[in-house]
N, C-alpha and C positions, 0 to 999 in steps of 0.2 A: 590881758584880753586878746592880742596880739596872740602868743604864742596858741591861745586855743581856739580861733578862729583859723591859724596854722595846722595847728594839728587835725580839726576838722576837715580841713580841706583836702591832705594827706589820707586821713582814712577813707574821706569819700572817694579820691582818685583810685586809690588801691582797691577799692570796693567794685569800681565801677571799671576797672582792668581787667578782673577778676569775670566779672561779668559776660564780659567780652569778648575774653578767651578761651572760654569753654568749648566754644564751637573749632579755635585751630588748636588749643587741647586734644579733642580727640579726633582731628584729622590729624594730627602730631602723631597718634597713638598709631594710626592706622599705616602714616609710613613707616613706622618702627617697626610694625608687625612685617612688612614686606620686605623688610632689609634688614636683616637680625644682625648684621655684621657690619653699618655702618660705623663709618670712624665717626672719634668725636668732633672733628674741623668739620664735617656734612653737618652734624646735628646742629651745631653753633650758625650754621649758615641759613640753615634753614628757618631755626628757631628765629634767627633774626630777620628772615626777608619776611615772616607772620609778623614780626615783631614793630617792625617799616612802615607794613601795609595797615597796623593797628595803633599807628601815631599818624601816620598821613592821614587818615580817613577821618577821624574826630577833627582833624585842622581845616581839613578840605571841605567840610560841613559848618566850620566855625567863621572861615570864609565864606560861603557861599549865604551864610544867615548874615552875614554884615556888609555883602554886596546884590547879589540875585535872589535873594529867598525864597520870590512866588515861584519862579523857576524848578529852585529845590527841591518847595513845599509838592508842584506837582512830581519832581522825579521821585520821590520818597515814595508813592504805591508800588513801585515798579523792582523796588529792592528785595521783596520776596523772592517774587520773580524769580530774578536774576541769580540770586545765591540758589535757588532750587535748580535749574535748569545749567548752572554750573558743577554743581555737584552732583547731579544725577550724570552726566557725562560723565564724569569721573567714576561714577561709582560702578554706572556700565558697562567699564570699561575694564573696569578690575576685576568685574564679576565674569564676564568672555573671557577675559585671558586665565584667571582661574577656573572653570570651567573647563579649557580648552585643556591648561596644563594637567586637569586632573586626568581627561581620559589618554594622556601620554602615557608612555611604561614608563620613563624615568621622570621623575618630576624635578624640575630645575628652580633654582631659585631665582624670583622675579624680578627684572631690571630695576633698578632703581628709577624712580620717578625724575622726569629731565623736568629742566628748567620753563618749559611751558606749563606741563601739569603743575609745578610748583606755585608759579604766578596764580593760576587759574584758582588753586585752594586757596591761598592769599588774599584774592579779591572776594570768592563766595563767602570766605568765612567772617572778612574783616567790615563786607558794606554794609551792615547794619550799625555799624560805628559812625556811619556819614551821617548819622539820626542824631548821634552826641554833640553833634556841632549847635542844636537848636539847647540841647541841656546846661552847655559850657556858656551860650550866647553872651549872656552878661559880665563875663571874664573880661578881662584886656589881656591883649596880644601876649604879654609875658607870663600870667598863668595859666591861660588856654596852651601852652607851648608846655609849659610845668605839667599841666596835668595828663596832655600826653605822652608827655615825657615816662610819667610814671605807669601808665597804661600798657606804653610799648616794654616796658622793665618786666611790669608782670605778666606779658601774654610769653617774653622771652623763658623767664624763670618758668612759666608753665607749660611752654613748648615742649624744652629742652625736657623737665619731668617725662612727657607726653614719648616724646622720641625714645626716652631710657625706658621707661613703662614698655611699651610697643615693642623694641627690641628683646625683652629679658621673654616677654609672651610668642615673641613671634619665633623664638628658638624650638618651641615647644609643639608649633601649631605650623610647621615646616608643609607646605602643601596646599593649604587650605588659609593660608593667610589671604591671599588675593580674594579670595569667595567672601574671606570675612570683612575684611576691608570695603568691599566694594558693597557688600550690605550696611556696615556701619556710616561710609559715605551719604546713600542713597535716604537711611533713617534720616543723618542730622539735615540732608536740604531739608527731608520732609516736615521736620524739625524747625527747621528759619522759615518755612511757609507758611507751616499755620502759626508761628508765635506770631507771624510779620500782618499776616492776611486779616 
């Protein structure tokens, strides 16, 4: 009975990783698309800091339901919010600068995204995880920790997909990655707002 209430709880976690990471999935895609020639130590890096921000956020929610809740309960409207108005910056911003690159003569390929825009996808994509912390509630400490354990495993496994996707496309679409990117951005806040709203 043990091992199927095990296994259970494994397919739920993987389910519910799965779920999760849809959204730094294809903002995964989207820096692939604009860096066609990342090495694989960036992808792994990045994969992982999605991957961080998608274990911390289900704990920081699993804490906050077992110490502050009503607190939570009210910050929890506000996480539409926030993932839209973080990704629309972003997407903004890649839509200007593709834009801008297009009416150049020579079109250059697009810096790679620093370590603030990074964060910033990291947080839009992954605060709707702060919401798992009220799902997991009933866990103890050791497998609320297991279960993001395995969440942040599959947002990594599906980043890194997302970044190798994004590259093999964004070889093809040399120019206009940035205009695409920065619309695909701007879809998925739209995307976290109305699921969230």
């Amino acid at each position: 009975m043990n091992d199927v209430v095990n296994q259970i709880f494994i397919l739920n976690s993987v389910a519910l990783g799965i779920g999760l990471a849809m959204d730094a999935f294809s903002v995964s895609m989207v820096n692939g698309l604009g860096e066609p020639n990342m090495p694989q130590r960036r992808q792994c890096c990045i994969a992982g800091l999605y991957a961080l921000f998608q274990f911390g956020m289900p704990m920081i929610g699993w804490l906050a339901v077992h110490t502050i809740a009503t607190y939570f309960t009210a910050f929890q409207k506000f996480i539409p919010w926030i993932a839209l108005f973080l990704l629309l910056y972003l997407g903004i911003s890649m839509l200007r600068e593709g834009i801008h690159t297009r009416h150049e003569r020579e079109v250059k390929e697009r810096l790679p995204i620093g370590m603030k825009g990074l964060l910033l996808q990291a947080v839009a994509t992954s605060i709707d995880a702060l919401s798992v912390g009220f799902t997991i509630a009933e866990y103890r400490i050791a497998a609320a920790l297991v279960c993001s354990t395995i969440i942040a495993a599959v947002t990594f496994i599906l980043c890194f997909i997302g970044l190798f996707l994004g590259r093999k496309i964004g070889t093809k679409l040399t120019g206009k990655a940035s205009i695409l990117g920065g619309l695909i951005l701007i879809a998925i806040g739209l995307e976290i707002f109305i699921r969230g709203v």
